[in-house]
Backbone as JSON, one array per atom type, in Angstrom:
{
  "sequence": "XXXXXXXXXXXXXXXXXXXXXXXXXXXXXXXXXXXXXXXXXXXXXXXXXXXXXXXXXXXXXXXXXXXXXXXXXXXXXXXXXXXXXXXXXXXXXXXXXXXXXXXXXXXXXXXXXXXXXXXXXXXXXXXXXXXXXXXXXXXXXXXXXXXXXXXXXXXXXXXXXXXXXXXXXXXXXXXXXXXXXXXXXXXXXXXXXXXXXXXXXXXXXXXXXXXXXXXXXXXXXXXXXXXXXXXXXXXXXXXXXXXXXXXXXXXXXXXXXXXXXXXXXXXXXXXXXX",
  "N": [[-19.34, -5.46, -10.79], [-18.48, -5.48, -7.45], [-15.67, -3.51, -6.26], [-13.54, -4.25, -4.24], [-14.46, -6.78, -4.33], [-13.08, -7.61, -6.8], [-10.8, -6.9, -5.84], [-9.98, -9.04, -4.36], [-9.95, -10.95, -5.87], [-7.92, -11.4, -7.39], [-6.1, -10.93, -5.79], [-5.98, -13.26, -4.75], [-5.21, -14.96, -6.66], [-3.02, -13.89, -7.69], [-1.36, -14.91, -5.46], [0.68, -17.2, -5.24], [2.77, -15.9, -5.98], [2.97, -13.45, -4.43], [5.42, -12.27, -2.81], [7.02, -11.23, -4.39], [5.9, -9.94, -5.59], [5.0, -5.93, -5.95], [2.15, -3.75, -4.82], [1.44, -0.78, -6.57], [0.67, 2.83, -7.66], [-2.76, 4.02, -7.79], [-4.64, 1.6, -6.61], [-2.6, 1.13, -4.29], [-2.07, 3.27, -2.58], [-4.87, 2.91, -2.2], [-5.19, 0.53, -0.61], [-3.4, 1.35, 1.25], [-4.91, 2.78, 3.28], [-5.82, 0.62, 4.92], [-3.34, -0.17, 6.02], [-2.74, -0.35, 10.15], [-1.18, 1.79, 10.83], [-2.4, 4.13, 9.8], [-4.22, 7.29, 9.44], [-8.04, 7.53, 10.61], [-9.62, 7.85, 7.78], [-12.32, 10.28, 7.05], [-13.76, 10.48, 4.15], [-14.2, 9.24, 0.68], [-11.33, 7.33, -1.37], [-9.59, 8.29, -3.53], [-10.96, 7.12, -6.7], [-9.56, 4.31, -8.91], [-9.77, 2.48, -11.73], [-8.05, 0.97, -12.23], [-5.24, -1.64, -11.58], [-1.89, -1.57, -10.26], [1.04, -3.42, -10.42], [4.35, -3.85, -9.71], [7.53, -5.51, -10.62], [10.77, -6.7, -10.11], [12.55, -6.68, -12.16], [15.02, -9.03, -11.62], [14.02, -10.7, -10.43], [13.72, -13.9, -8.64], [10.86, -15.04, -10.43], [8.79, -17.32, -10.62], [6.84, -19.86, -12.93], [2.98, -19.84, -14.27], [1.73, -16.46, -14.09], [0.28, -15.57, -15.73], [-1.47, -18.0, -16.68], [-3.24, -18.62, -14.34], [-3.97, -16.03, -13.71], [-5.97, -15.96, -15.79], [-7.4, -18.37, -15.24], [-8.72, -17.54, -13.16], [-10.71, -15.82, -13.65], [-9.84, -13.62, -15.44], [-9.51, -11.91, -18.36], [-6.88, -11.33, -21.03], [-6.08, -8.53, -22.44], [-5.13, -7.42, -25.37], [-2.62, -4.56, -26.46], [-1.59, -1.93, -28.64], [1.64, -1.86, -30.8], [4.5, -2.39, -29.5], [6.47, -5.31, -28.82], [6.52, -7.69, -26.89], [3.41, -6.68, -27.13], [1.73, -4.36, -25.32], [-0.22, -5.36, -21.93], [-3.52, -5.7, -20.46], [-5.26, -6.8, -17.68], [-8.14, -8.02, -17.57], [-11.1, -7.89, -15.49], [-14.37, -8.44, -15.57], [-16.61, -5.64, -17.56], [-15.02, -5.1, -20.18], [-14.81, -2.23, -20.81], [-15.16, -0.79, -18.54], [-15.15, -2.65, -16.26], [-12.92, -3.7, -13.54], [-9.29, -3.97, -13.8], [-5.91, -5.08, -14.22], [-2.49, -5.01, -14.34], [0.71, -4.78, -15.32], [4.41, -4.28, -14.4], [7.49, -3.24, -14.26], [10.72, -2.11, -14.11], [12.3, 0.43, -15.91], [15.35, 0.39, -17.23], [18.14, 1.6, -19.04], [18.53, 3.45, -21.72], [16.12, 3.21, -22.98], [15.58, 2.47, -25.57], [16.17, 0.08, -28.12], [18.51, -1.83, -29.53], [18.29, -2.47, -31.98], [16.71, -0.22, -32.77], [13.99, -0.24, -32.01], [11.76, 0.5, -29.81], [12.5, 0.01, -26.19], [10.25, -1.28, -24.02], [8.37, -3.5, -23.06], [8.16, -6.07, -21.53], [8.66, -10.17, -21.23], [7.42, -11.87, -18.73], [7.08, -14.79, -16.81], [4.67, -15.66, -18.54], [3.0, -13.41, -18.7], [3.12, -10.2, -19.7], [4.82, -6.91, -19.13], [5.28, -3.43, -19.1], [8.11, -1.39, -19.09], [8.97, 0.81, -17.29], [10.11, 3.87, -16.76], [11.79, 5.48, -13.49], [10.3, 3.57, -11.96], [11.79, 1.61, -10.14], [12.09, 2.98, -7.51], [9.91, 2.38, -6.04], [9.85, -0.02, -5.87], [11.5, 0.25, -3.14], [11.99, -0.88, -0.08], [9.18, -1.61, 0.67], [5.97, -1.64, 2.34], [4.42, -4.22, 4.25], [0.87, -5.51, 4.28], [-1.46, -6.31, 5.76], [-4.82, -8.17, 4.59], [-8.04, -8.98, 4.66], [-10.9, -10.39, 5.54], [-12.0, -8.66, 7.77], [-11.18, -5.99, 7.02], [-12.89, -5.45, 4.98], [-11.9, -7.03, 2.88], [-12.98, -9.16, 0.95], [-11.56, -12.46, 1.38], [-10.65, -15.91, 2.0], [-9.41, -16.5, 4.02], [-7.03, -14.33, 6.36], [-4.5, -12.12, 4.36], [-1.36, -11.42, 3.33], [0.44, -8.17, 1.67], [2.27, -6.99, -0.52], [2.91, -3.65, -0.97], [3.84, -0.42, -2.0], [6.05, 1.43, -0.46], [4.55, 3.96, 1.6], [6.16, 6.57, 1.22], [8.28, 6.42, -0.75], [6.0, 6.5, -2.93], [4.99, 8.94, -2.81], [7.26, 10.65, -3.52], [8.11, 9.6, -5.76], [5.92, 10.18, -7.83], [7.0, 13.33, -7.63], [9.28, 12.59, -9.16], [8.23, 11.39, -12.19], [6.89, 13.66, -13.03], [7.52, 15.58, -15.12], [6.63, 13.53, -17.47], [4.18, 13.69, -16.9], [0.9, 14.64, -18.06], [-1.54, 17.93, -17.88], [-3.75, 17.25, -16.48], [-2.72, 14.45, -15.0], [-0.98, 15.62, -13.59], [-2.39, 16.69, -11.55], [-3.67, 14.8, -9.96], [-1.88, 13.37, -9.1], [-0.98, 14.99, -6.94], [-2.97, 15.66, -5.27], [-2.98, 12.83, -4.72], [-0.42, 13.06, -2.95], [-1.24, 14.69, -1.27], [-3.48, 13.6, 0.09], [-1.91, 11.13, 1.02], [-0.12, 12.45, 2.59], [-2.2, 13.1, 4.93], [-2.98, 10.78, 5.69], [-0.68, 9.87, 6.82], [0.31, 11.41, 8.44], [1.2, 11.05, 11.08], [3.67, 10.15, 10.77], [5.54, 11.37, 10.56], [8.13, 12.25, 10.95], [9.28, 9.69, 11.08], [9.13, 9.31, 8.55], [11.15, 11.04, 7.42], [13.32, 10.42, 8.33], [13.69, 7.68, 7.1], [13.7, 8.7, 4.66], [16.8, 9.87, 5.01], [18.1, 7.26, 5.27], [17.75, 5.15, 3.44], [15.87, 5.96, 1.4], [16.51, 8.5, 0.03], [19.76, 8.0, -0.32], [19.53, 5.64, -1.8], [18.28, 6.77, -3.76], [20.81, 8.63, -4.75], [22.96, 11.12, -5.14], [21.8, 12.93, -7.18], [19.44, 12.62, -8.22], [18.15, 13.1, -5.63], [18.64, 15.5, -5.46], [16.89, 16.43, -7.09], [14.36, 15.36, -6.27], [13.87, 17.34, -4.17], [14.43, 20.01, -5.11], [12.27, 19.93, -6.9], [10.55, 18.89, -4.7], [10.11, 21.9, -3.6], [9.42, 23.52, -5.33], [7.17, 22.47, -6.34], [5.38, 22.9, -4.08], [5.17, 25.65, -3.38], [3.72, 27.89, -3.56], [0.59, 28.72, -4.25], [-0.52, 27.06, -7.11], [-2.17, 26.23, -10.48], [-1.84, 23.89, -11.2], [-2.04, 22.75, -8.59], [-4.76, 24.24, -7.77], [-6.46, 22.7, -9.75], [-6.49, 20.13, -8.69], [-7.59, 20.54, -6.01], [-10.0, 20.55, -7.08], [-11.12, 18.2, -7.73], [-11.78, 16.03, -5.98], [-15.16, 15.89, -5.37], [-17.21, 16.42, -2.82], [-15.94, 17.48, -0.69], [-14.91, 20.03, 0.2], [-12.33, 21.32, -0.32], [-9.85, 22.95, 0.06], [-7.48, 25.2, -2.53], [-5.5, 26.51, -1.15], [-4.75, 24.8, 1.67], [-4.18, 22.61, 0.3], [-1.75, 23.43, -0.28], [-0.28, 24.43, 2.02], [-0.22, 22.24, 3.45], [1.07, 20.36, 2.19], [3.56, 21.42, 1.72], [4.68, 22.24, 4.32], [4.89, 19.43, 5.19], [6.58, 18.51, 3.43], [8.83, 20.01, 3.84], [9.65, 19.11, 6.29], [9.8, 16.1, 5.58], [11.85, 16.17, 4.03], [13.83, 17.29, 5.52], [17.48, 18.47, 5.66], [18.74, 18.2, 8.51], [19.88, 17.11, 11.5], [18.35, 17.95, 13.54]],
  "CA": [[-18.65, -6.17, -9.71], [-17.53, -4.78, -6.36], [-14.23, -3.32, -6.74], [-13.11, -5.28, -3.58], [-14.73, -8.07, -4.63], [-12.17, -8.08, -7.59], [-9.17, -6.92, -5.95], [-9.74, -10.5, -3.77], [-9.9, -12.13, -6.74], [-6.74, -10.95, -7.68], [-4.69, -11.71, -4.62], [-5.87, -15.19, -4.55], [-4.75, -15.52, -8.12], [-1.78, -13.9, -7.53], [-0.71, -15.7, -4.19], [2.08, -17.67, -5.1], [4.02, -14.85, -6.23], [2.98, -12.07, -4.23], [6.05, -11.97, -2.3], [7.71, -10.31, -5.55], [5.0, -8.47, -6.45], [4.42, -4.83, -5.08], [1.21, -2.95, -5.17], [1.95, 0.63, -6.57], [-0.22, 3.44, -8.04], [-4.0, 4.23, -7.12], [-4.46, 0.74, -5.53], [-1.4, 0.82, -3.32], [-3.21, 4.08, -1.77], [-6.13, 2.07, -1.19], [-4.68, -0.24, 0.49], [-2.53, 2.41, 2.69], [-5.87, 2.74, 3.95], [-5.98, -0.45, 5.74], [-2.51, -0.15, 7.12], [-2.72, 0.4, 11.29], [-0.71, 2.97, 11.42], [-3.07, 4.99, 9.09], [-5.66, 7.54, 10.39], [-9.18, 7.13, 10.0], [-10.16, 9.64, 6.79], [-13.98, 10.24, 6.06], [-13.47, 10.3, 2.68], [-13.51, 8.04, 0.58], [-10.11, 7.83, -1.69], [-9.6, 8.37, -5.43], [-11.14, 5.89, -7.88], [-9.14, 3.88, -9.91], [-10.5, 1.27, -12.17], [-6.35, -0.24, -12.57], [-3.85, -2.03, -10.4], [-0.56, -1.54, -10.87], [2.07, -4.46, -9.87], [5.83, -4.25, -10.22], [8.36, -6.32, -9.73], [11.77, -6.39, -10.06], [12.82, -7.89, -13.17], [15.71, -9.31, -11.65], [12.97, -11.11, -9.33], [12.88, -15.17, -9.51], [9.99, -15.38, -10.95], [8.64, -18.75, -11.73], [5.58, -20.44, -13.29], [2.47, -18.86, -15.55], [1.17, -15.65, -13.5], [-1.1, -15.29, -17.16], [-2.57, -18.83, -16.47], [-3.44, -18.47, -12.93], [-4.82, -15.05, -14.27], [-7.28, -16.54, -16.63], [-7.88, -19.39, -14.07], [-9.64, -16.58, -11.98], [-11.99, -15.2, -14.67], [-9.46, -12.38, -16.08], [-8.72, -12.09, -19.81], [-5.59, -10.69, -21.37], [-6.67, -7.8, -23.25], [-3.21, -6.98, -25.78], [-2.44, -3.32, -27.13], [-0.16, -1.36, -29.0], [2.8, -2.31, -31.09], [5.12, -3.35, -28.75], [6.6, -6.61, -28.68], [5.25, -7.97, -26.73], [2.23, -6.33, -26.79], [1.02, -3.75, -24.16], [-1.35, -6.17, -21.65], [-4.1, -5.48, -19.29], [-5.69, -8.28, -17.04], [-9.34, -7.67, -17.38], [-12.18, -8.35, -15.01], [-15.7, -7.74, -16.0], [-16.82, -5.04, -18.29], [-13.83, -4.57, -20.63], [-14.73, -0.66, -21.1], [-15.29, -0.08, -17.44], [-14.61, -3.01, -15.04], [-11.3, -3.71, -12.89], [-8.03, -4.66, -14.43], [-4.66, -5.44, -13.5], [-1.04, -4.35, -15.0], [2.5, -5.43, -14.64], [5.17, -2.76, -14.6], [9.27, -3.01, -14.3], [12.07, -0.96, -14.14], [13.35, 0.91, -17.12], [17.08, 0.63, -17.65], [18.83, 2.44, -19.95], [17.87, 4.48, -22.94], [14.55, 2.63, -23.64], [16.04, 1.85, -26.83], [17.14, -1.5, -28.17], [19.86, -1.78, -30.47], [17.52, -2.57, -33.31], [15.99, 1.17, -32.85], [12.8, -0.4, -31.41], [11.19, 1.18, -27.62], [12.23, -0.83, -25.19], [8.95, -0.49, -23.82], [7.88, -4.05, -22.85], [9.28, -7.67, -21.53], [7.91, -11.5, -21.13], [8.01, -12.56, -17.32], [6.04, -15.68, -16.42], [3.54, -15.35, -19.17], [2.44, -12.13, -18.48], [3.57, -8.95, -20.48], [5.17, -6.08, -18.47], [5.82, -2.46, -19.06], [9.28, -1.11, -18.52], [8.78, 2.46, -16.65], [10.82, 4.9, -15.97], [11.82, 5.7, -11.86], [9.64, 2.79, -11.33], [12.08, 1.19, -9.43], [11.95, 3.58, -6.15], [8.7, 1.89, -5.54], [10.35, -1.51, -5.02], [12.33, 0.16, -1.78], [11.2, -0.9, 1.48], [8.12, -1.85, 0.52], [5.19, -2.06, 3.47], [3.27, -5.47, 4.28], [-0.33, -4.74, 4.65], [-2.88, -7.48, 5.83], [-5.98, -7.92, 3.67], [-8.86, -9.81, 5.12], [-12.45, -9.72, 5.28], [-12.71, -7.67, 8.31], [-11.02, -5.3, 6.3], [-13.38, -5.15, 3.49], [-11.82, -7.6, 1.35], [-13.97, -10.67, 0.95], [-10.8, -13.16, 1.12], [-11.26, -16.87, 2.77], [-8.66, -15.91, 5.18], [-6.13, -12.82, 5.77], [-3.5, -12.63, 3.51], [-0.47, -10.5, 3.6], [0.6, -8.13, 0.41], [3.47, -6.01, -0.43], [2.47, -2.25, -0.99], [4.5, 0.39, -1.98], [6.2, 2.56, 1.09], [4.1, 5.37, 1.23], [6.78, 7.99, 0.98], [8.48, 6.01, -1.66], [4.41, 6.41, -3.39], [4.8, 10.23, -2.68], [8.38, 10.67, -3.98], [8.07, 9.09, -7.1], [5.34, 11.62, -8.01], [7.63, 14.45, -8.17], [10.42, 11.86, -10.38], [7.38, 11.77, -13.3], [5.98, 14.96, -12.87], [7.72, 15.99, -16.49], [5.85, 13.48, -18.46], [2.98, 14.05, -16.51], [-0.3, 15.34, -18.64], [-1.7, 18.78, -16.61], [-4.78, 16.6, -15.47], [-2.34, 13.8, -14.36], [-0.69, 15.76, -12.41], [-3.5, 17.58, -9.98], [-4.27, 14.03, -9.44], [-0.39, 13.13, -8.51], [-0.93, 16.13, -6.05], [-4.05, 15.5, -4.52], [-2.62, 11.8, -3.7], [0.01, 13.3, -1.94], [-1.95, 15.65, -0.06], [-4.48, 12.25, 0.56], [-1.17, 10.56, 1.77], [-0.08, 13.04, 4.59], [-3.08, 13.06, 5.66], [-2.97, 9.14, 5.89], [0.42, 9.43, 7.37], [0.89, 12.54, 9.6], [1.79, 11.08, 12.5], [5.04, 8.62, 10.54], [6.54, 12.55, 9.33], [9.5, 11.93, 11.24], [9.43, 8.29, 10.2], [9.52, 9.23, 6.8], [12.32, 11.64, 7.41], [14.48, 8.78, 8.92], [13.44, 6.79, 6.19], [14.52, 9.44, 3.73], [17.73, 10.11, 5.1], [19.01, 6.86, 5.61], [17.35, 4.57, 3.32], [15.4, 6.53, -0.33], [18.22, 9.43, -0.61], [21.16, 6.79, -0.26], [19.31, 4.62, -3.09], [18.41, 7.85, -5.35], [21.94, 9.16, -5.38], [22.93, 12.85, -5.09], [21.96, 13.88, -8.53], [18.01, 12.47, -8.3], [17.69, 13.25, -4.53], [18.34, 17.1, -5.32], [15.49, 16.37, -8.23], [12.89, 15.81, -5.54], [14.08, 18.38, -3.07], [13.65, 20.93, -5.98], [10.18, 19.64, -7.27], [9.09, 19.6, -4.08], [9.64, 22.98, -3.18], [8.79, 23.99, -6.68], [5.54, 22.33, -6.83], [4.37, 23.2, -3.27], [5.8, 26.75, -2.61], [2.58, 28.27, -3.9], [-0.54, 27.97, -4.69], [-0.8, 27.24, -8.83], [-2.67, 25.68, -11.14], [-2.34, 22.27, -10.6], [-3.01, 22.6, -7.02], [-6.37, 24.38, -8.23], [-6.89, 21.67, -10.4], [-6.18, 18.83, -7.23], [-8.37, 20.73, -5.4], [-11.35, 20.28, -7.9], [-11.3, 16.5, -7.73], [-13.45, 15.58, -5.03], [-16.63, 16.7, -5.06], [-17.61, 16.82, -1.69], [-14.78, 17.4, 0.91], [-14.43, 21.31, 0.59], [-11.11, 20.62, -0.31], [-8.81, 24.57, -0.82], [-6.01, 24.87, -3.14], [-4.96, 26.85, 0.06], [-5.26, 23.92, 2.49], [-3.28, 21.56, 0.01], [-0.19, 23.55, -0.4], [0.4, 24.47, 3.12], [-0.36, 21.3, 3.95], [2.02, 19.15, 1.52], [5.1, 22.69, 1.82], [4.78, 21.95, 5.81], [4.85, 18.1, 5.62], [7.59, 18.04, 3.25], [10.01, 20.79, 4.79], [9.93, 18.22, 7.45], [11.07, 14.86, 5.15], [13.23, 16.18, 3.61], [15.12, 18.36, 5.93], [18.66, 17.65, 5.85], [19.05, 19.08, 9.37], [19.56, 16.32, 12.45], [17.95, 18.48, 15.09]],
  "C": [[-18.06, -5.18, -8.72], [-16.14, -4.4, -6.55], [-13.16, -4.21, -5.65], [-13.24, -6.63, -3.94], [-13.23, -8.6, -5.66], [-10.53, -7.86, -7.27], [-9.2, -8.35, -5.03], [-9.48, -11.46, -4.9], [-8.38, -12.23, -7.32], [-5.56, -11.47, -7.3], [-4.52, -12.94, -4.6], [-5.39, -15.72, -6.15], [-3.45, -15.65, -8.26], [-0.56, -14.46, -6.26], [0.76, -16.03, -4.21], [3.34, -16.77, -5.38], [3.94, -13.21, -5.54], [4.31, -11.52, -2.8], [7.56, -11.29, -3.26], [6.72, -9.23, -6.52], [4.55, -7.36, -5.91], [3.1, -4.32, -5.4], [1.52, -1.48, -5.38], [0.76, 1.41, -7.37], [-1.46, 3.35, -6.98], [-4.3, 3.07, -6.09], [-4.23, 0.37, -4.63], [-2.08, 2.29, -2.46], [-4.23, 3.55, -1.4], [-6.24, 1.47, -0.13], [-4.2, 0.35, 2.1], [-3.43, 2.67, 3.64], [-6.19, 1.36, 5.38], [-4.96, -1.01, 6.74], [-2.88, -0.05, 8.62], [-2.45, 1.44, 11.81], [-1.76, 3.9, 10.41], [-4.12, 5.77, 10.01], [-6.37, 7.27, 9.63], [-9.57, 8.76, 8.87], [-11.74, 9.45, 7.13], [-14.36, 10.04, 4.67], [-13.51, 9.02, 1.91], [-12.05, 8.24, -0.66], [-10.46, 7.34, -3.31], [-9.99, 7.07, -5.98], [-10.79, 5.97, -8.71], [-9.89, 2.69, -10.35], [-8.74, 0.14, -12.29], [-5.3, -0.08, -11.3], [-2.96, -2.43, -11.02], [0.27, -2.62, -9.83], [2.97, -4.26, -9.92], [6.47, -5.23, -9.41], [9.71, -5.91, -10.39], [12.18, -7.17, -10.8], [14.5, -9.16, -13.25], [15.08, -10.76, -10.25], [12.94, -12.54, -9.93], [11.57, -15.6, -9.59], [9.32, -16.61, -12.04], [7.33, -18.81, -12.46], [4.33, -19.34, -14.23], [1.76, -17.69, -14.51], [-0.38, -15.59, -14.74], [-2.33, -16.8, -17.41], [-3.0, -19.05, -15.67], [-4.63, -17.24, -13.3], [-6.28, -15.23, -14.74], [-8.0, -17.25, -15.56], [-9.47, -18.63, -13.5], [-10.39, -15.6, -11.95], [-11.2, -13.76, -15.19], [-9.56, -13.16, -17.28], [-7.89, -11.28, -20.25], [-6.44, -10.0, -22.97], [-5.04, -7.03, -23.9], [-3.65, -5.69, -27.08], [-1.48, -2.98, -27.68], [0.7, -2.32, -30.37], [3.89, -3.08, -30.44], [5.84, -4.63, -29.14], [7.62, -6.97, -27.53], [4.39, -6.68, -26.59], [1.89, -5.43, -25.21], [-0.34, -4.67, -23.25], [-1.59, -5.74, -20.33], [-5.03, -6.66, -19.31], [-6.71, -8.0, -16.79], [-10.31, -8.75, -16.39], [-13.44, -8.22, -14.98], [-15.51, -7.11, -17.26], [-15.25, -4.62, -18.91], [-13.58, -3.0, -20.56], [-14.68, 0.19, -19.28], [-15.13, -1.43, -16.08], [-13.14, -2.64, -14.5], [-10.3, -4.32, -13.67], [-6.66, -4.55, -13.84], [-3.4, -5.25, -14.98], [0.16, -4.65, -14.78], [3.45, -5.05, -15.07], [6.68, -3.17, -13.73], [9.82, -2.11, -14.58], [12.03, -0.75, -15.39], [14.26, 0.85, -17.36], [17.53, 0.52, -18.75], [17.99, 3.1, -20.64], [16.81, 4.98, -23.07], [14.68, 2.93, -25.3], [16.75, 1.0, -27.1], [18.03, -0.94, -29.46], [19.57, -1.99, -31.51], [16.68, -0.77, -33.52], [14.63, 0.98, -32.33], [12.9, 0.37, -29.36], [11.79, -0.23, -27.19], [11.36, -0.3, -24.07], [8.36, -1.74, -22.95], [8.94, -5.34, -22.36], [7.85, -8.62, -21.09], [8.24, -11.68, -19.28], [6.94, -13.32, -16.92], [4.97, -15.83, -16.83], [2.99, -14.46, -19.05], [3.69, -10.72, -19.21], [3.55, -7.47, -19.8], [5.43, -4.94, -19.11], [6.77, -2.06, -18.45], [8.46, 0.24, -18.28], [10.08, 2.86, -16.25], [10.86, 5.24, -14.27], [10.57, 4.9, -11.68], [10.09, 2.01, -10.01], [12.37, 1.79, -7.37], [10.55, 2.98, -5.27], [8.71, 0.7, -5.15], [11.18, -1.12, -3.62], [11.65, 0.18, -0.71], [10.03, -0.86, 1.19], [7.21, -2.26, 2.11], [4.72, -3.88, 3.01], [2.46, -5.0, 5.22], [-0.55, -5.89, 4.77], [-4.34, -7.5, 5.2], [-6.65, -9.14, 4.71], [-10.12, -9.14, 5.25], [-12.97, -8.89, 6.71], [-12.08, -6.01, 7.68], [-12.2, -4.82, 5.03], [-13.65, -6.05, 2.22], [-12.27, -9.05, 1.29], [-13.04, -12.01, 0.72], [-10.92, -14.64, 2.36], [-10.25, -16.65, 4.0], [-7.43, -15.24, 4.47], [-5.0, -13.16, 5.09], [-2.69, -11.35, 3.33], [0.02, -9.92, 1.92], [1.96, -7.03, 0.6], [2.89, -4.38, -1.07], [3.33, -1.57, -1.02], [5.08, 1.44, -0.36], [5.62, 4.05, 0.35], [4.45, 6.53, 0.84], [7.47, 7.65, -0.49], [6.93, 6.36, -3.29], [4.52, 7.91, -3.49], [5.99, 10.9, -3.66], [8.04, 10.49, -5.51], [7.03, 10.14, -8.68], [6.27, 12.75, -8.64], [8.83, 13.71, -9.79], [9.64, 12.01, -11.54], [7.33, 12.35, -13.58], [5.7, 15.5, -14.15], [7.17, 15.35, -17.85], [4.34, 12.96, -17.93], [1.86, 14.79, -17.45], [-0.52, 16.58, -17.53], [-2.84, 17.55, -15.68], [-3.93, 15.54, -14.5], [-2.05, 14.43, -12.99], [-1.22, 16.77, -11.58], [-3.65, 15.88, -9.79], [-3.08, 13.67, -8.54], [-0.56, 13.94, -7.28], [-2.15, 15.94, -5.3], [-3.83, 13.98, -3.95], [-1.47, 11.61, -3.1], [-0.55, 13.95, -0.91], [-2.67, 14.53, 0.83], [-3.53, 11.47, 1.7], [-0.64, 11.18, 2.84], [-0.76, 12.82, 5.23], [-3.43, 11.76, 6.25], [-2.16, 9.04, 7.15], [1.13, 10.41, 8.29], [1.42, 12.24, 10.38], [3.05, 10.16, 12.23], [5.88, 10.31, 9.91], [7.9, 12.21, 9.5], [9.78, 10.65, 11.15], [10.1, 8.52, 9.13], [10.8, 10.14, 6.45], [13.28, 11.0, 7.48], [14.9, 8.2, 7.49], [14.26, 7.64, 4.8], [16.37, 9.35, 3.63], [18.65, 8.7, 4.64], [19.03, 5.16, 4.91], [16.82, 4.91, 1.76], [16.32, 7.76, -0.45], [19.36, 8.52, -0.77], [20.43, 6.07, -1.95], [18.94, 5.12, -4.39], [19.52, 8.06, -5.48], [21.76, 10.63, -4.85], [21.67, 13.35, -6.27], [19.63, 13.36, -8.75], [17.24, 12.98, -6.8], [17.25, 14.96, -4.5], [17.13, 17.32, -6.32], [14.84, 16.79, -7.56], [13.16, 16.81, -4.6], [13.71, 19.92, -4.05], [12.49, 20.88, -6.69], [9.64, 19.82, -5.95], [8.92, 20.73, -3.74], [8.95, 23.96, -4.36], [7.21, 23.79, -6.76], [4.7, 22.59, -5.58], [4.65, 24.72, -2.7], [4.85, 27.87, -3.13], [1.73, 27.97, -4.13], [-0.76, 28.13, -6.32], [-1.6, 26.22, -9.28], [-2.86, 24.25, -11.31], [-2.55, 22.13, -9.32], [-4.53, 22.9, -7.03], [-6.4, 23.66, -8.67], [-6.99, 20.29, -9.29], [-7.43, 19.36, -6.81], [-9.83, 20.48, -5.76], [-11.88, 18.99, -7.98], [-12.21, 15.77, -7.16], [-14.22, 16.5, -4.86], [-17.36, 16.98, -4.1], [-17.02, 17.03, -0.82], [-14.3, 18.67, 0.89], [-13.09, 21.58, 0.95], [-10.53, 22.35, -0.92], [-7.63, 24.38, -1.29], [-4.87, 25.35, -1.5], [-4.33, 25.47, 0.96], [-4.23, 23.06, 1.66], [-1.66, 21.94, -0.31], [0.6, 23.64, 0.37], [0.62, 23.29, 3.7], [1.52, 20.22, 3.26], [3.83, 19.99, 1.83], [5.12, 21.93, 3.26], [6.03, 20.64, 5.58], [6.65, 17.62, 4.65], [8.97, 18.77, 3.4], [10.62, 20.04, 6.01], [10.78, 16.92, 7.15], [11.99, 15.14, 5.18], [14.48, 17.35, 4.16], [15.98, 17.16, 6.06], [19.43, 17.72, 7.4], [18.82, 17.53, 10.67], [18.99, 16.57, 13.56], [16.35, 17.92, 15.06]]
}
């Protein structure tokens, strides 16, 4: 199945509630693609086979999202221990089609008072993952337009919520620590992907920083990413070689992605009003 084909199937499944549901991860880059303000890449952009959703578990959320799901040819494929159950929303080939995910905040510990993970919750029939600094990805979220001159084979356009790109970039460095090495060249190569998306919003996203995702991290997480990022782009190392290896055809230099991402984010996150 087309991979568009199934993220339409998706939206129209998820309709009634997609004004609490964000698009975040690989997906929510896809999409960024179809924004206006985006430039045109050549490229095409990282393949994921999973879409990530969150919401905000404080979000009224009514009715069955998991029978709507089914409705629209997924099946609930359940993992893990958990309780509930780890669940992905399959479409096609279980081992290799598209699937879908549904991801909430973490708060506190991530331990219940019985000694079990708090790891998982129930919301509208569907079975969520709590995450860690997930919730920076609910701030200021974009609305993107989907429609079939876009790509996406939908009976008419339909509006979605999408992570804010810098929020998408940010969040990156918040992980980073239980990042795998492979994860994170990929984390790093879809920031590098996203400047390049978003060059011309730098001083946007500076704004946006200042006065809008620093205010809602706090001191004590804001100086986090201000020291990851200069940490992780203030040379060229090993996971930047590793980023750089990813795509196979775009003559892509570890060079090229560190100056690039050091530049772009000397610029967010200056604290400097000039």
């Amino acid at each position: 199945m087309n991979d568009l084909d199934a993220l339409a199937k998706l939206v129209h499944a998820l309709s009634p509630w997609r004004e609490h549901l964000v698009f975040i991860g690989g997906w929510a880059h896809r999409v960024h693609r179809l924004d206006l303000r985006a430039n045109k890449l050549e490229y095409q952009p990282v393949f994921t086979r999973d879409t990530d959703l969150a919401f905000d578990r404080s979000a009224p959320i009514v009715g069955d999202i998991k029978a709507a799901l089914i409705q629209h040819g997924f099946k609930e494929q359940l993992t893990g221990e958990h309780m509930p159950p780890v669940a992905h929303y399959t479409l096609g080939d279980e081992n290799g089609g598209f699937y879908a995910e549904f991801l909430t905040p973490l708060i506190g510990s991530g331990v219940k008072r019985s000694g079990a993970q708090d790891a998982t919750m129930l919301m509208a029939g569907i079975s969520a993952q709590k995450i860690r600094y997930l919730d920076i990805l609910l701030v200021d979220p974009w609305l993107i337009t989907l429609d079939p001159k876009s790509g996406v084979p939908l009976a008419s356009s339909m509006d979605v919520l999408v992570a804010n790109p810098l929020c998408f970039m940010i969040q990156k460095f918040l992980i980073q620590e239980y990042r795998p090495a492979a994860k994170q060249a990929q984390d790093v190569l879809y920031i590098f992907d996203t400047i390049e998306l978003f060059g011309a919003l730098l001083d946007d996203f500076s704004e946006k920083w200042k006065t809008i995702i620093s205010p809602t991290l706090g001191d004590k997480l804001s100086r986090k990413v201000l020291t990851l990022s200069k940490a992780t782009f203030s040379n060229v190392n090993d996971v930047i070689r590793n980023a750089a290896l990813i795509p196979q055809n775009r003559n892509l230099t570890p060079e090229q992605i560190q100056l690039t991402c050091q530049i772009a984010f000397e610029q967010i996150l200056s604290t400097s009003d000039n």
